[in-house]
N, C-alpha and C positions, 0 to 999 in steps of 0.2 A: 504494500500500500504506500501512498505517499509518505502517509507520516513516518514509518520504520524509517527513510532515510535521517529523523530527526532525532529518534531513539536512538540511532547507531553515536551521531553526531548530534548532541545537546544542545552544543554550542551557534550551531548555523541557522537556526531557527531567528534568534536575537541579532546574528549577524542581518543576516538577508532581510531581516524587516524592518533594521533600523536604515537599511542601504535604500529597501525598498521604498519608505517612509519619505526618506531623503530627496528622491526621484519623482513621487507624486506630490510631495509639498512643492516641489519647485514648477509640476502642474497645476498646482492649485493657485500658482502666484499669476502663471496666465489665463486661467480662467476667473480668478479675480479682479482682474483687469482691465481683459476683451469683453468678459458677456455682459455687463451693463452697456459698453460700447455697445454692443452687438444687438442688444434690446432697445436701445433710443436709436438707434440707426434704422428697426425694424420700424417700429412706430413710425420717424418720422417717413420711411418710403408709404407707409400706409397711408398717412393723409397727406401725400406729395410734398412733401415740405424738405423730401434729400434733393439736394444739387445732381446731378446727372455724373459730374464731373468727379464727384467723390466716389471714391472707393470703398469698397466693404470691407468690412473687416471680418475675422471668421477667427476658428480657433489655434486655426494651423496657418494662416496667413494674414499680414505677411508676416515674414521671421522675425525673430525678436530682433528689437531694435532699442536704442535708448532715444526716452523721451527729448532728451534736450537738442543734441546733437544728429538724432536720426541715422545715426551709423548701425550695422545690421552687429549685431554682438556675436562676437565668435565663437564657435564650438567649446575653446579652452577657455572662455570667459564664459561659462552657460553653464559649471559643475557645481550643482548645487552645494551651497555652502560654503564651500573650500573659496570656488572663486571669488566671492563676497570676500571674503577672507584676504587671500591673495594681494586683491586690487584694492584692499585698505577701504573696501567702501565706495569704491570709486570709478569713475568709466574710464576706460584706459583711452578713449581717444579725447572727449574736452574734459575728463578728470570731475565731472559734476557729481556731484553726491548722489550714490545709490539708497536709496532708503532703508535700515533696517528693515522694516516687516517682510522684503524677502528672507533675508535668511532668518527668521523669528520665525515664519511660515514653517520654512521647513525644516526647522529646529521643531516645531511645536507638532508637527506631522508625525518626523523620525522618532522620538519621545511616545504617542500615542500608537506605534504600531509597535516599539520595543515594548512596552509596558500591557499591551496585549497580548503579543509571546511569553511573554511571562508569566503572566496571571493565566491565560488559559493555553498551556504550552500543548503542543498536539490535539489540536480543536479546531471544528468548522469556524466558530460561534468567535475566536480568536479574529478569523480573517471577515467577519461579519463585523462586529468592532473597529476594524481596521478601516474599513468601507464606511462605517458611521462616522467617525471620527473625519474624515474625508469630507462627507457632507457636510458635517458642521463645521467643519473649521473653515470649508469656503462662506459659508451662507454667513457665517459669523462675523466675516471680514467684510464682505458686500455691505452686511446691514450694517455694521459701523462706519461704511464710507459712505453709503445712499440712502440711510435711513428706508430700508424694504427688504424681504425675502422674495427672493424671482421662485414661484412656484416649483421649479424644475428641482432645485434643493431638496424642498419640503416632501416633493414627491417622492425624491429619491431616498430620503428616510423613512419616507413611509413603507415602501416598496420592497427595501434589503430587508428592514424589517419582517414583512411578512412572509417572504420567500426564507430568510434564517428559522422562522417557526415550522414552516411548513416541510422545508428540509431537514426538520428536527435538528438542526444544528443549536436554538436556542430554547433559553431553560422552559419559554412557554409553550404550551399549545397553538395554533394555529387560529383555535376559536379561542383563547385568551388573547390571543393578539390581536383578532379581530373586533372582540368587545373592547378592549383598549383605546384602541383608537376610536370606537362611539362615545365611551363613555369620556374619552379627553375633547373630544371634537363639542360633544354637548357641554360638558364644563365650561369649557372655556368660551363658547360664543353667547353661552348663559352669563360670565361675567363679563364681558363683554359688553354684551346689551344692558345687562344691567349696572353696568359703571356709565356707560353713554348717557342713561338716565338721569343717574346723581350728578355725575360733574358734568353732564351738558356737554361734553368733549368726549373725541373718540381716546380711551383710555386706552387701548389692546388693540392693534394692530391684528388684521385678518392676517396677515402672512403667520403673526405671532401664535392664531389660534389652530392655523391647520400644523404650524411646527410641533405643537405639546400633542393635538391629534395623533398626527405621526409617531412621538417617541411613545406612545401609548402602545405600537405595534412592540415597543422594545423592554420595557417594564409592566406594561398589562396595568389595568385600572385601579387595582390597589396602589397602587404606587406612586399616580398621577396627584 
C-alpha cells in the first residue's frame, strides 16, 4: 500500500509535506493575487466596462512577474522561500521590496501540512487536512485584502469535507457531515438575520455564513 513506504521510512512523511506545503503555499500566493484580479476583470467584461485592449489575466498567465518593475521572475528566483531569503527581500532587477506575506504564506502552508503528518501520520484524513488548510489559508488572505470570501473557497471546504466523510477517511459519518453543514448553515444565517435586526447593519457577512456551513462538513454540528 502507499502508506508501508512511510512505515518502512518514518521520517519522509514530514519531509515530503513540509516540501510539499512549501510548493503549494507559494500557489496559494498566486492564486491570492490573480483571482480577485480575475473576478473584477470577469464582472467588468460582463457589463462591458473591460477595455478590448487589456489582457486577461488567468492562473497560469502571464508568468510571474514583479509588480513594480514588470520583469518576468526567474525560475531560480521562484523557490519558495529560500529565494525570498536569498534576494534579502528583494527583486533582483529594481531591488523593490518583496513583501513578507509570500514567504509567511508558505511558511504558514509548510507548518500546517508538517503538523498534519504528524498528528495523523499514515492517514487519509492527514492529507484531507492538508487540502483544508489550503482552503483557508487562501480565502483567509483574500478576505483580509478584499474584505469577501469568492464562493469557490467556501465550496471547496465544503466539498473535501464531505468527500473525507464519505471516503471514510474522516472521524464523521457522511450523514454527520451532512447534518453539519445544515445545522451550521441555519445557525449562522439565523444570527445573521437576527443581528441585521438589532444593529440595523449587516453584522455576518454571507460568504462568513456559508464558510462555518462548510466547516460543519468537518466537525459535525456539535461542535459548530
Amino acid at each position: 500500500m502507499f502508506f508501508d513506504v512511510f512505515q518502512q521510512y518514518p521520517a519522509a512523511m514530514p519531509v515530503l509535506a513540509t516540501v510539499g506545503g512549501l510548493i503549494i503555499g507559494s500557489f496559494l500566493n498566486v492564486v491570492i493575487w490573480r483571482y480577485p484580479i480575475m473576478l473584477r476583470q470577469q464582472m467588468a467584461e460582463f457589463h462591458g466596462e473591460m477595455p478590448s485592449t487589456q489582457s486577461k489575466i488567468s492562473l497560469a498567465l502571464p508568468r510571474s512577474h514583479c509588480p513594480h518593475c514588470q520583469q518576468t521572475i526567474r525560475v531560480r528566483d521562484n523557490i519558495p522561500l529560500l529565494s525570498w531569503l536569498m534576494l534579502k527581500g528583494r527583486c533582483r532587477d529594481c531591488q523593490a521590496k518583496i513583501s513578507k506575506r509570500y514567504p509567511l504564506v508558505e511558511l504558514l502552508t509548510a507548518l500546517a501540512f508538517l503538523l498534519a503528518s504528524l498528528v495523523w501520520p499514515e492517514s487519509g484524513w492527514a492529507l484531507a487536512v492538508m487540502i483544508l488548510s489550503a482552503w483557508l489559508i487562501a480565502a483567509s488572505v483574500i478576505d483580509l485584502d478584499n474584505q469577501w470570501l469568492p464562493d469557490v473557497f467556501t465550496q471547496g471546504v465544503l466539498w473535501t469535507g464531505l468527500i473525507a466523510a464519505w471516503a471514510q477517511q474522516s472521524p464523521l459519518t457522511l450523514q454527520d457531515a451532512v447534518t453539519g453543514v445544515l445545522v451550521g448553515f441555519i445557525t449562522f444565517y439565523s444570527l445573521r438575520w437576527i443581528a441585521g435586526i438589532v444593529l440595523r447593519k449587516e453584522a455576518l457577512g454571507m460568504g462568513d455564513v456559508l464558510l462555518f456551513a462548510a466547516l460543519g462538513s468537518w466537525v459535525g454540528a456539535l461542535s459548530l
